[in-house]
N, C-alpha and C positions, 0 to 999 in steps of 0.2 A: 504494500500500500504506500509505504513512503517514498519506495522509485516513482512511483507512478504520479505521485506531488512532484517530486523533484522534478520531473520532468516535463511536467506542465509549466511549472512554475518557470523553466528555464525558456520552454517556447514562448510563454508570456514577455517575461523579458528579449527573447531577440526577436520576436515583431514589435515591439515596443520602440524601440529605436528606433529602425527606418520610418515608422506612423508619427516620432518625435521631429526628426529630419525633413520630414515631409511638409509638416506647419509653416515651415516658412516662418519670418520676421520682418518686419519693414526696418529695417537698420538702416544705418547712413550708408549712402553709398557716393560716387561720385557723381556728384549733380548733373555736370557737363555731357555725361557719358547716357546717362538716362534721356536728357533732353534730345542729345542724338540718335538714342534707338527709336523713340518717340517719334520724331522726326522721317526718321526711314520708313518705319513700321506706315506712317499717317503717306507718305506717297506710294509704299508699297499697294495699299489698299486704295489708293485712289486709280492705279493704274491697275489693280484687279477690278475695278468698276468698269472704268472706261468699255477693258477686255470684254467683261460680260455685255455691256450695252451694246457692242459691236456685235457679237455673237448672236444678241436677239434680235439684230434688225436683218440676218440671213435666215432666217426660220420664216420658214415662207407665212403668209396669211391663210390660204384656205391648203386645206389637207390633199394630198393626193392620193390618186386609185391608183395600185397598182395593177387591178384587173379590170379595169374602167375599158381599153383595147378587146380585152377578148374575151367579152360578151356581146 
């Protein structure tokens, strides 16, 4: 019975750490370096917009038959 604690108690502890790791903290970090990812991230998404707009205005309006011919 006592391995069987112990050995719970030990998987408890080592998924406990990576689920601790995991939390995240907003710490200081460097201001500059945020502003930049920021930055990239904000025209990255602007130029996956664009892409998509462009994408929908090749999808045609009404659907086609593909056996519309051979009937």
């Amino acid at each position: 019975m006592n391995r069987i604690l112990v050995a719970v108690a030990l998987l408890l502890l080592a998924l406990a750490d990576p689920a601790a790791a995991m939390g995240g903290h907003k710490g200081g970090g460097n201001q500059t370096e945020n502003d930049a990812n920021k930055a990239a991230a904000a025209k990255k998404a602007k130029e996956a917009d664009r892409a998509y707009k462009e994408a929908l205005k090749k999808i045609p309006d009404k659907p086609q038959d593909p056996w519309g011919q051979l009937r």
